[in-house]
DSSP file (Angstrom, degrees, kcal/mol; ACC not computed):
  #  RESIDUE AA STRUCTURE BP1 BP2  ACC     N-H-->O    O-->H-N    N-H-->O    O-->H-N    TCO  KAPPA ALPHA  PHI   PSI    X-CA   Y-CA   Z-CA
    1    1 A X              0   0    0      0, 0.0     3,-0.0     0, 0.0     5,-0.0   0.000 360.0 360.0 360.0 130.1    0.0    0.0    0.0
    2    2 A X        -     0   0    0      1,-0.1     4,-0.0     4,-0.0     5,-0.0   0.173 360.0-114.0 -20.8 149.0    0.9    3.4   -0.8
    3    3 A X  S >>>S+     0   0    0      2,-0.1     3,-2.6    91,-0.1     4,-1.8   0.820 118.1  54.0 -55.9 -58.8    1.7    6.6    1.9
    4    4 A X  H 3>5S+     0   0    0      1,-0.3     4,-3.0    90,-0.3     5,-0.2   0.872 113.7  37.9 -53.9 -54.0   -1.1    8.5    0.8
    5    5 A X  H 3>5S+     0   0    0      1,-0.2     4,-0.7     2,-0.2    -1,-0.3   0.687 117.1  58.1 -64.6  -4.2   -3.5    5.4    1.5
    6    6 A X  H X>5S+     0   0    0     -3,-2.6     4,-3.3     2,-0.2     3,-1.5   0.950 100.1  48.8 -49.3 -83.5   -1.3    4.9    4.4
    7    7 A X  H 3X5S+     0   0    0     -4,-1.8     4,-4.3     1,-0.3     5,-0.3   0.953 109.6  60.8 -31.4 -67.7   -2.0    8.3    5.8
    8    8 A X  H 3X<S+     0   0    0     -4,-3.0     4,-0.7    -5,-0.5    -1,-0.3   0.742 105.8  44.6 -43.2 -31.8   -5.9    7.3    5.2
    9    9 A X  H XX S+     0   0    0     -3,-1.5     4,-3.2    -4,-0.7     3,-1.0   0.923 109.9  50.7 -50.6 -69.5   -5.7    4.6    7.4
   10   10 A X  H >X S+     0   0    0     -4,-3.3     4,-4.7     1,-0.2     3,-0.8   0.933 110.2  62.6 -29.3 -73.2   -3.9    6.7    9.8
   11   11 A X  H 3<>S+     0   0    0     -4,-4.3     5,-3.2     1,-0.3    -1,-0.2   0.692 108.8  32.6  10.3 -73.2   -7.0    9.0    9.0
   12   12 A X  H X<5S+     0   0    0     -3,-1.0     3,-0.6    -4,-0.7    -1,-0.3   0.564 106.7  61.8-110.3  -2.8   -9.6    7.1   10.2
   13   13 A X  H <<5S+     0   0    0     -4,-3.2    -2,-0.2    -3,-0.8    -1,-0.2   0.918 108.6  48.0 -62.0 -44.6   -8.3    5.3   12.8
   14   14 A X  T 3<5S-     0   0    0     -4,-4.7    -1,-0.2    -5,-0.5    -2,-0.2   0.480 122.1-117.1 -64.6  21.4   -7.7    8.8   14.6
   15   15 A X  T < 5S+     0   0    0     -3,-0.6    -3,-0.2    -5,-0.2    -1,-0.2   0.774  75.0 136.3  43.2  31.6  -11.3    9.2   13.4
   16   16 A X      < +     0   0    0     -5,-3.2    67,-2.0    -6,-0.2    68,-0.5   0.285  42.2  81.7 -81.9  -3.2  -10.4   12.0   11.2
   17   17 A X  E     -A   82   0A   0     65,-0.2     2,-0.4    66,-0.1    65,-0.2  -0.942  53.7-154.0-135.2 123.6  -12.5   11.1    7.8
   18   18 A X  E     -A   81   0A   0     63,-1.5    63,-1.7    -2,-0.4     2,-0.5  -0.888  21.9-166.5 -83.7 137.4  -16.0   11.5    6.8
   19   19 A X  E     +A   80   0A   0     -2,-0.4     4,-0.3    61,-0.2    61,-0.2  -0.938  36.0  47.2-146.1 162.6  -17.3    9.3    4.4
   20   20 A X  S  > S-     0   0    0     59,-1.5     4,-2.2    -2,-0.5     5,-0.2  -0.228  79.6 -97.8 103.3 149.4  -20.2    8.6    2.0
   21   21 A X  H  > S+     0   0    0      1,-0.1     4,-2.9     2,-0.1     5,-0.2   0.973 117.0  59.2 -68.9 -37.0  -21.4   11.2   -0.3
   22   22 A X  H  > S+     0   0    0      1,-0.3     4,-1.3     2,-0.2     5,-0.2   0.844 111.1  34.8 -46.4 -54.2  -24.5   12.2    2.1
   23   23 A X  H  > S+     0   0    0     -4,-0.3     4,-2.1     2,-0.2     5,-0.5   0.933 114.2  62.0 -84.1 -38.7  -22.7   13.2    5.3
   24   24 A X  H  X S+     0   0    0     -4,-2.2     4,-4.5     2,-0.2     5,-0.2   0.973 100.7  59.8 -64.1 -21.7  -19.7   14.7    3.1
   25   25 A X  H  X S+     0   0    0     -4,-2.9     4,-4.0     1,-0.2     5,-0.3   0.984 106.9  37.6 -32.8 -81.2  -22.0   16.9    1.9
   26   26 A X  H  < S+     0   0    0     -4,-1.3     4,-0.3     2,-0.2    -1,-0.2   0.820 115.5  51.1 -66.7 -26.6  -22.9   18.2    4.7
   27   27 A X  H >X>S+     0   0    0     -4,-2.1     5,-2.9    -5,-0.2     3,-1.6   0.951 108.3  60.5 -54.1 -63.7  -19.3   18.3    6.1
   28   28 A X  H ><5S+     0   0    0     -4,-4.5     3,-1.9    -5,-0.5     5,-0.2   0.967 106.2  46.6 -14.5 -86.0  -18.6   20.0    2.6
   29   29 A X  T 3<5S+     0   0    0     -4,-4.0    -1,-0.3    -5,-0.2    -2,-0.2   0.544 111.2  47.4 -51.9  -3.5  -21.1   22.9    3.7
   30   30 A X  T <45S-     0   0    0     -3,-1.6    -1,-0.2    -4,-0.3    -2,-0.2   0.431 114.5-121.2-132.9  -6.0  -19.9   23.5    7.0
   31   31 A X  T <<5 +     0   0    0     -3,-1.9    -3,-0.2    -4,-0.9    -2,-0.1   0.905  66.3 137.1  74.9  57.1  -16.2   23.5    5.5
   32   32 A X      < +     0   0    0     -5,-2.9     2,-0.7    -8,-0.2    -4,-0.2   0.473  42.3  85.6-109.2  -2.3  -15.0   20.7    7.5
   33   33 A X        +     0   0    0     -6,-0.6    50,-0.3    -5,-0.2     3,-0.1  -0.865  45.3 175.2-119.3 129.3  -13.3   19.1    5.2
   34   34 A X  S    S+     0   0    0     48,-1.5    49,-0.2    -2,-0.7    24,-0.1  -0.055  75.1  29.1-117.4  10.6   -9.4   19.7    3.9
   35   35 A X  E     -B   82   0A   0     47,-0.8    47,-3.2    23,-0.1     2,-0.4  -0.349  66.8-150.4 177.7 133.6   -8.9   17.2    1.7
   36   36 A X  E     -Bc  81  59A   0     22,-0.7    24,-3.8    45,-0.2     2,-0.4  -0.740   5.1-170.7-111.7 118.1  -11.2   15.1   -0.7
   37   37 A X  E     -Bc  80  60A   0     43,-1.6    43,-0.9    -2,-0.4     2,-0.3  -0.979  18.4-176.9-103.0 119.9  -10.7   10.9   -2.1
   38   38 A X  E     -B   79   0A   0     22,-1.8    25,-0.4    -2,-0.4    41,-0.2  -0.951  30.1-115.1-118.3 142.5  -13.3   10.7   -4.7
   39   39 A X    >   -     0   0    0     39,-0.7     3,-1.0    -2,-0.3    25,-0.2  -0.241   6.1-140.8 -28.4 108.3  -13.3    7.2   -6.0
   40   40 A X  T 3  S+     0   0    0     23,-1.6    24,-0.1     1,-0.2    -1,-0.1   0.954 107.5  51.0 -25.3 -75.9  -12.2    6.7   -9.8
   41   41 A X  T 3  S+     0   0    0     37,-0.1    -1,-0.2    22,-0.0     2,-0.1  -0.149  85.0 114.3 -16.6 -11.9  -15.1    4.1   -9.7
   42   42 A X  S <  S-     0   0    0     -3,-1.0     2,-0.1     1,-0.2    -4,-0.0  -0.393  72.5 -84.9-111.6 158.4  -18.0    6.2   -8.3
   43   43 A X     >  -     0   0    0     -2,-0.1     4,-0.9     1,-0.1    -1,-0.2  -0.110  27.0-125.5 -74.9 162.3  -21.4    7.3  -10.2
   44   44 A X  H  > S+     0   0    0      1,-0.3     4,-1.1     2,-0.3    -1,-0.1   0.521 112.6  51.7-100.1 -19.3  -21.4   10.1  -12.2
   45   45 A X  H  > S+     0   0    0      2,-0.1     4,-1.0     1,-0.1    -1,-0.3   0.726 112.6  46.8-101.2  -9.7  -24.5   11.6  -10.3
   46   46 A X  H  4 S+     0   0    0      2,-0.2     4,-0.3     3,-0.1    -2,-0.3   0.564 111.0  51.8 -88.0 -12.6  -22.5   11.0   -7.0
   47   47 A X  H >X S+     0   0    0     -4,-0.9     3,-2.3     2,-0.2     4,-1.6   0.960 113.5  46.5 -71.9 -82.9  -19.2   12.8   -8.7
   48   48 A X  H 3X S+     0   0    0     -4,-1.1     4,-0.8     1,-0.3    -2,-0.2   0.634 111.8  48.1 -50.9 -36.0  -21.4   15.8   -9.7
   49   49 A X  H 3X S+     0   0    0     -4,-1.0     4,-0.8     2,-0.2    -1,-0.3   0.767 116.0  44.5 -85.1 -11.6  -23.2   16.1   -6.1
   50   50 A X  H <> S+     0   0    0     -3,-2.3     4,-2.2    -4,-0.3     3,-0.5   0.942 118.5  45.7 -88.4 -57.6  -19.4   15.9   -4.3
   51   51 A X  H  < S+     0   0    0     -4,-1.6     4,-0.2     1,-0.2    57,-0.2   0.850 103.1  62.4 -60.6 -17.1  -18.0   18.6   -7.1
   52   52 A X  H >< S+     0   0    0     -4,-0.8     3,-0.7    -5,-0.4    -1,-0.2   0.991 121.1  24.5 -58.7 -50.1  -21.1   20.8   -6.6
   53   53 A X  H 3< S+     0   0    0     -4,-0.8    -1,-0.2    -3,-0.5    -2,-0.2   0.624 107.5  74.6 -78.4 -21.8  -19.8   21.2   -2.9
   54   54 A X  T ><  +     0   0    0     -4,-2.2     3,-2.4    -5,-0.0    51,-0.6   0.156  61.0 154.3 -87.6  19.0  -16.4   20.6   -3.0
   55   55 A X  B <   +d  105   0B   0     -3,-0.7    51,-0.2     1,-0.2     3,-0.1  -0.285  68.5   3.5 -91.7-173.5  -15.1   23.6   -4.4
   56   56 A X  T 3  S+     0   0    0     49,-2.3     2,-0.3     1,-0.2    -1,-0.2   0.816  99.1 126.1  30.8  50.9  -11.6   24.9   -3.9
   57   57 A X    <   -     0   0    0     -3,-2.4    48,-0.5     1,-0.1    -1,-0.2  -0.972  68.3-105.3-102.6 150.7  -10.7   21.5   -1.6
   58   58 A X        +     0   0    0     -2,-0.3   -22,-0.7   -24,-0.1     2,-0.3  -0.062  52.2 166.0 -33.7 169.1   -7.8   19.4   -2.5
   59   59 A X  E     -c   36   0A   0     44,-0.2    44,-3.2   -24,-0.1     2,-0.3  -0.851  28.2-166.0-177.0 166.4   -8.8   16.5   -4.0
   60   60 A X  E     -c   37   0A   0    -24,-3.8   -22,-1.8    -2,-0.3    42,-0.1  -0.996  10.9-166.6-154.5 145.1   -7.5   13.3   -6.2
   61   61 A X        +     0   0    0     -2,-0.3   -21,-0.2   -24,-0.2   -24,-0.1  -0.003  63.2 112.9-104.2   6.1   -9.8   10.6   -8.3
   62   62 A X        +     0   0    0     39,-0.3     2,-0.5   -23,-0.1   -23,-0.1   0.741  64.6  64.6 -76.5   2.6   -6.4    8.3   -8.5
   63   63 A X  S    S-     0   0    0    -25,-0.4   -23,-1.6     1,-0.1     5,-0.1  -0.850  74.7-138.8-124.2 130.4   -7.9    5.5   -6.2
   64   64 A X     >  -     0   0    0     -2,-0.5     4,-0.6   -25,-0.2    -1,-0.1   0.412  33.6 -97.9 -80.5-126.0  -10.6    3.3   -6.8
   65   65 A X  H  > S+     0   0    0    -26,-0.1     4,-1.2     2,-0.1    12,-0.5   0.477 121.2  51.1-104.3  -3.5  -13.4    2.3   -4.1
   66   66 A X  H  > S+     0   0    0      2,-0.1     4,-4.5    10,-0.1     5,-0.2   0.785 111.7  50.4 -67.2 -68.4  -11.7   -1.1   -3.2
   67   67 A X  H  > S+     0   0    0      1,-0.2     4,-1.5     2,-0.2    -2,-0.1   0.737 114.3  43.8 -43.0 -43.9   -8.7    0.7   -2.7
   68   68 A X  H  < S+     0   0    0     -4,-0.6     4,-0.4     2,-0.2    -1,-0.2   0.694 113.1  43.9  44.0-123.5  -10.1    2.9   -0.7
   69   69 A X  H  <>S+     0   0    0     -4,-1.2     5,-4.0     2,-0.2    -2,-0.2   0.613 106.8  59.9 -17.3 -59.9  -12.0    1.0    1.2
   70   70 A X  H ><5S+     0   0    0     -4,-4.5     3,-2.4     1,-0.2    -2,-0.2   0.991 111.8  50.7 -61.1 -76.0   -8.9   -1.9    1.8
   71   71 A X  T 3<5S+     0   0    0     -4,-1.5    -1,-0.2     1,-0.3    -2,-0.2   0.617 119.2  33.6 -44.2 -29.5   -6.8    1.5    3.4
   72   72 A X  T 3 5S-     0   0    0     -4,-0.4    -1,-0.3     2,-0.1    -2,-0.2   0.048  97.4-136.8-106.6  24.5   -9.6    2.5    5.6
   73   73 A X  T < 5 +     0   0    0     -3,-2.4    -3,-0.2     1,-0.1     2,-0.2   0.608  65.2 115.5   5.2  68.7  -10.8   -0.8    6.4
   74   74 A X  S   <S-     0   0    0     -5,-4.0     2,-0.5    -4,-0.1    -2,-0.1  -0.620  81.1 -82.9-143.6 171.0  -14.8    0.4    6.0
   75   75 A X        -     0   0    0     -2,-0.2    -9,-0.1     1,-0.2    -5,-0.0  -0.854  67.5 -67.6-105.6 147.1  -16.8   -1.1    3.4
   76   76 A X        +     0   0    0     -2,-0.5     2,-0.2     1,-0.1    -1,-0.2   0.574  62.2 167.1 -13.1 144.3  -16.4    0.5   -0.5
   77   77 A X        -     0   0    0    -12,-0.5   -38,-0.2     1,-0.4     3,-0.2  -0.739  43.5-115.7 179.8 143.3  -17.8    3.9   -0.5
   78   78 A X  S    S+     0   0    0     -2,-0.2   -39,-0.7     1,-0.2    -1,-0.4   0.701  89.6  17.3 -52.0 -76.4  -17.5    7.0   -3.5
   79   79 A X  E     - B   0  38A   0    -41,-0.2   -59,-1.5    -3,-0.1     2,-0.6  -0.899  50.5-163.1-162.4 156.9  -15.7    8.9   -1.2
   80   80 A X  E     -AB  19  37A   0    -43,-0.9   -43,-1.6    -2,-0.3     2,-0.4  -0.850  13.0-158.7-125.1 119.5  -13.8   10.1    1.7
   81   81 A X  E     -AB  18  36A   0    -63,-1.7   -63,-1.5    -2,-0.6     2,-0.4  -0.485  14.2-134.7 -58.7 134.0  -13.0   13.1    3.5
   82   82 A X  E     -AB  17  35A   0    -47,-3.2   -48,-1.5    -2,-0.4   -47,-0.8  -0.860  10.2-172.3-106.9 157.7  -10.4   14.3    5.8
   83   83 A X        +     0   0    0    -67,-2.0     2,-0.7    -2,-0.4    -1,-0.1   0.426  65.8  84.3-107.2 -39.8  -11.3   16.4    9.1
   84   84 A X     >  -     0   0    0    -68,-0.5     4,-2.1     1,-0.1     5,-0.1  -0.790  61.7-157.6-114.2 111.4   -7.8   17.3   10.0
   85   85 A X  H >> S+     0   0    0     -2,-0.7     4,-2.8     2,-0.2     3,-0.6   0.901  97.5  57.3 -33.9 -72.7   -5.7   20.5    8.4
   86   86 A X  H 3> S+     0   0    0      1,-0.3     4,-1.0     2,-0.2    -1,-0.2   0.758 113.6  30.6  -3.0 -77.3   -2.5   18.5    9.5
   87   87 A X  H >> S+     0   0    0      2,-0.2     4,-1.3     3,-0.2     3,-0.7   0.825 110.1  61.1 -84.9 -19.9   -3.0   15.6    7.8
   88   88 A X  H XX S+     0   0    0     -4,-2.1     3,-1.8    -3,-0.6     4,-1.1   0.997 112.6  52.3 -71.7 -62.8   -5.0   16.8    4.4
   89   89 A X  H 3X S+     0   0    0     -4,-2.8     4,-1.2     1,-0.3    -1,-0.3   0.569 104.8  50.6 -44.1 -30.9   -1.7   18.7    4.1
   90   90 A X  H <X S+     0   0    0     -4,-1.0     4,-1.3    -3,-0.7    -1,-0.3   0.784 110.4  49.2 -54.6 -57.7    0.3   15.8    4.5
   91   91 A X  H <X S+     0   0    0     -3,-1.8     4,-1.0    -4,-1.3    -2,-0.2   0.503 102.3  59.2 -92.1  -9.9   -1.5   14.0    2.0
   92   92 A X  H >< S+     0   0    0     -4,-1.1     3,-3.9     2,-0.2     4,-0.5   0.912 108.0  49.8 -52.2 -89.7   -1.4   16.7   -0.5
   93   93 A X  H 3X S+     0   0    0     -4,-1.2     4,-3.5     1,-0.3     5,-0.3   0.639 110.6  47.3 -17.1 -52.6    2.4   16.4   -0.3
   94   94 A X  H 3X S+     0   0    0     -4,-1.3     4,-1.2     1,-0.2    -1,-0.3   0.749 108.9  51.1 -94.4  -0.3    2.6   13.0   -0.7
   95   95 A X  H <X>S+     0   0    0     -3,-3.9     5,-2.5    -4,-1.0     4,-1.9   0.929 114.1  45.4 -64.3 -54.2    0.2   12.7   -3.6
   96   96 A X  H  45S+     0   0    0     -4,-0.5    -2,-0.2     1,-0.2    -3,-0.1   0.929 118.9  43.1 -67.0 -42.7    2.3   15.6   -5.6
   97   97 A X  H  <5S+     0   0    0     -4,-3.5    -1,-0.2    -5,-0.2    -3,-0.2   0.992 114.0  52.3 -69.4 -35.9    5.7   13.8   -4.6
   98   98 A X  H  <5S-     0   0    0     -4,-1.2    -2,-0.2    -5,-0.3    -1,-0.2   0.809 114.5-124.2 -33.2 -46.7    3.9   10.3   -5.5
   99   99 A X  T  <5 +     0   0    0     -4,-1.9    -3,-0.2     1,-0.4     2,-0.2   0.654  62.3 137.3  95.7   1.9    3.0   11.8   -8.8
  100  100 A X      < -     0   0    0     -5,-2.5    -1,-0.4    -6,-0.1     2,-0.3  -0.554  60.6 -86.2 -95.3 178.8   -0.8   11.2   -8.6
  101  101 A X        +     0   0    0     -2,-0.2     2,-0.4    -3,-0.1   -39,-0.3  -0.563  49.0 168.7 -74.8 136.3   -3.1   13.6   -9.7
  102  102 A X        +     0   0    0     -2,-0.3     2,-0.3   -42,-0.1   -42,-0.2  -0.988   7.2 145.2-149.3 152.6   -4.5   16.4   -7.5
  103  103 A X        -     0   0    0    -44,-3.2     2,-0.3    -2,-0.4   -44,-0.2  -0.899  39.2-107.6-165.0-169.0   -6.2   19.2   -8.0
  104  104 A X        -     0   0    0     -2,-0.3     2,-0.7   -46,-0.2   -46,-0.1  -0.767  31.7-129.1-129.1 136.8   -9.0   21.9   -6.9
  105  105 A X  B     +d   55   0B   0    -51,-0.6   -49,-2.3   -48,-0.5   -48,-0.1  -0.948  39.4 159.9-122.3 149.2  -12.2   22.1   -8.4
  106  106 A X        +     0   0    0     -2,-0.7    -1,-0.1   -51,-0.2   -51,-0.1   0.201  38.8 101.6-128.3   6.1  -12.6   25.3   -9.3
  107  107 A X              0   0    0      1,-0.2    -1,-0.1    -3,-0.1    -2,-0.0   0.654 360.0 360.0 -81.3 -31.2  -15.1   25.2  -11.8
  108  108 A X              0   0    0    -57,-0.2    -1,-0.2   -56,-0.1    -2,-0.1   0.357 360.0 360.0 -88.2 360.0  -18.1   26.3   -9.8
Protein backbone atom coordinates (compact mmCIF):
# COMPACT_ATOMS: atom_id res chain seq x y z
CA UNK A 1 0.00 0.00 0.00
CA UNK A 2 0.92 3.40 -0.81
CA UNK A 3 1.75 6.65 1.91
CA UNK A 4 -1.08 8.46 0.84
CA UNK A 5 -3.51 5.40 1.54
CA UNK A 6 -1.33 4.94 4.42
CA UNK A 7 -1.98 8.34 5.79
CA UNK A 8 -5.92 7.33 5.18
CA UNK A 9 -5.75 4.58 7.39
CA UNK A 10 -3.93 6.65 9.81
CA UNK A 11 -7.01 9.01 9.05
CA UNK A 12 -9.57 7.10 10.15
CA UNK A 13 -8.29 5.29 12.82
CA UNK A 14 -7.68 8.82 14.59
CA UNK A 15 -11.27 9.24 13.41
CA UNK A 16 -10.43 12.02 11.18
CA UNK A 17 -12.53 11.08 7.84
CA UNK A 18 -15.97 11.48 6.77
CA UNK A 19 -17.34 9.33 4.44
CA UNK A 20 -20.24 8.59 2.00
CA UNK A 21 -21.44 11.22 -0.33
CA UNK A 22 -24.46 12.19 2.12
CA UNK A 23 -22.65 13.18 5.28
CA UNK A 24 -19.66 14.73 3.13
CA UNK A 25 -22.03 16.89 1.88
CA UNK A 26 -22.90 18.24 4.68
CA UNK A 27 -19.30 18.25 6.14
CA UNK A 28 -18.62 19.99 2.64
CA UNK A 29 -21.13 22.92 3.67
CA UNK A 30 -19.85 23.48 6.97
CA UNK A 31 -16.21 23.51 5.46
CA UNK A 32 -14.96 20.69 7.52
CA UNK A 33 -13.30 19.08 5.21
CA UNK A 34 -9.40 19.67 3.92
CA UNK A 35 -8.94 17.16 1.73
CA UNK A 36 -11.15 15.08 -0.68
CA UNK A 37 -10.73 10.91 -2.12
CA UNK A 38 -13.27 10.72 -4.70
CA UNK A 39 -13.31 7.24 -6.00
CA UNK A 40 -12.24 6.72 -9.81
CA UNK A 41 -15.14 4.12 -9.74
CA UNK A 42 -17.97 6.23 -8.27
CA UNK A 43 -21.36 7.30 -10.19
CA UNK A 44 -21.43 10.14 -12.25
CA UNK A 45 -24.46 11.57 -10.26
CA UNK A 46 -22.49 11.04 -7.01
CA UNK A 47 -19.17 12.76 -8.71
CA UNK A 48 -21.45 15.84 -9.71
CA UNK A 49 -23.16 16.13 -6.12
CA UNK A 50 -19.37 15.92 -4.27
CA UNK A 51 -17.97 18.59 -7.08
CA UNK A 52 -21.09 20.81 -6.59
CA UNK A 53 -19.76 21.19 -2.88
CA UNK A 54 -16.35 20.62 -2.99
CA UNK A 55 -15.15 23.58 -4.43
CA UNK A 56 -11.57 24.91 -3.86
CA UNK A 57 -10.73 21.50 -1.64
CA UNK A 58 -7.84 19.40 -2.48
CA UNK A 59 -8.83 16.48 -4.03
CA UNK A 60 -7.49 13.29 -6.18
CA UNK A 61 -9.76 10.59 -8.29
CA UNK A 62 -6.38 8.31 -8.47
CA UNK A 63 -7.87 5.48 -6.19
CA UNK A 64 -10.63 3.31 -6.78
CA UNK A 65 -13.40 2.28 -4.06
CA UNK A 66 -11.70 -1.13 -3.16
CA UNK A 67 -8.66 0.66 -2.69
CA UNK A 68 -10.11 2.85 -0.74
CA UNK A 69 -11.96 1.04 1.20
CA UNK A 70 -8.89 -1.89 1.84
CA UNK A 71 -6.83 1.48 3.39
CA UNK A 72 -9.56 2.49 5.58
CA UNK A 73 -10.85 -0.78 6.41
CA UNK A 74 -14.83 0.39 5.96
CA UNK A 75 -16.80 -1.09 3.37
CA UNK A 76 -16.45 0.53 -0.47
CA UNK A 77 -17.81 3.87 -0.53
CA UNK A 78 -17.46 6.96 -3.54
CA UNK A 79 -15.74 8.87 -1.19
CA UNK A 80 -13.81 10.12 1.73
CA UNK A 81 -13.00 13.09 3.45
CA UNK A 82 -10.36 14.32 5.80
CA UNK A 83 -11.31 16.43 9.06
CA UNK A 84 -7.82 17.28 9.98
CA UNK A 85 -5.66 20.55 8.37
CA UNK A 86 -2.50 18.47 9.45
CA UNK A 87 -3.03 15.57 7.76
CA UNK A 88 -5.05 16.80 4.44
CA UNK A 89 -1.67 18.68 4.14
CA UNK A 90 0.29 15.79 4.51
CA UNK A 91 -1.53 14.04 2.01
CA UNK A 92 -1.37 16.68 -0.51
CA UNK A 93 2.40 16.45 -0.34
CA UNK A 94 2.57 13.01 -0.69
CA UNK A 95 0.23 12.74 -3.59
CA UNK A 96 2.28 15.59 -5.64
CA UNK A 97 5.68 13.81 -4.63
CA UNK A 98 3.94 10.30 -5.46
CA UNK A 99 3.03 11.79 -8.80
CA UNK A 100 -0.81 11.22 -8.65
CA UNK A 101 -3.13 13.64 -9.66
CA UNK A 102 -4.46 16.41 -7.47
CA UNK A 103 -6.24 19.19 -7.97
CA UNK A 104 -8.96 21.90 -6.88
CA UNK A 105 -12.16 22.07 -8.43
CA UNK A 106 -12.57 25.35 -9.34
CA UNK A 107 -15.09 25.20 -11.83
CA UNK A 108 -18.12 26.31 -9.82
Amino acid sequence: MNKALTLLGFARKAGQIVSGTEALEDALKKKQVHFLYIAHDCSQASLRQLLRQATHVPMTMSYSRDELAQATGMRPRNAYGITNRKLALAMAQTMEQGGKSIGKNTSL
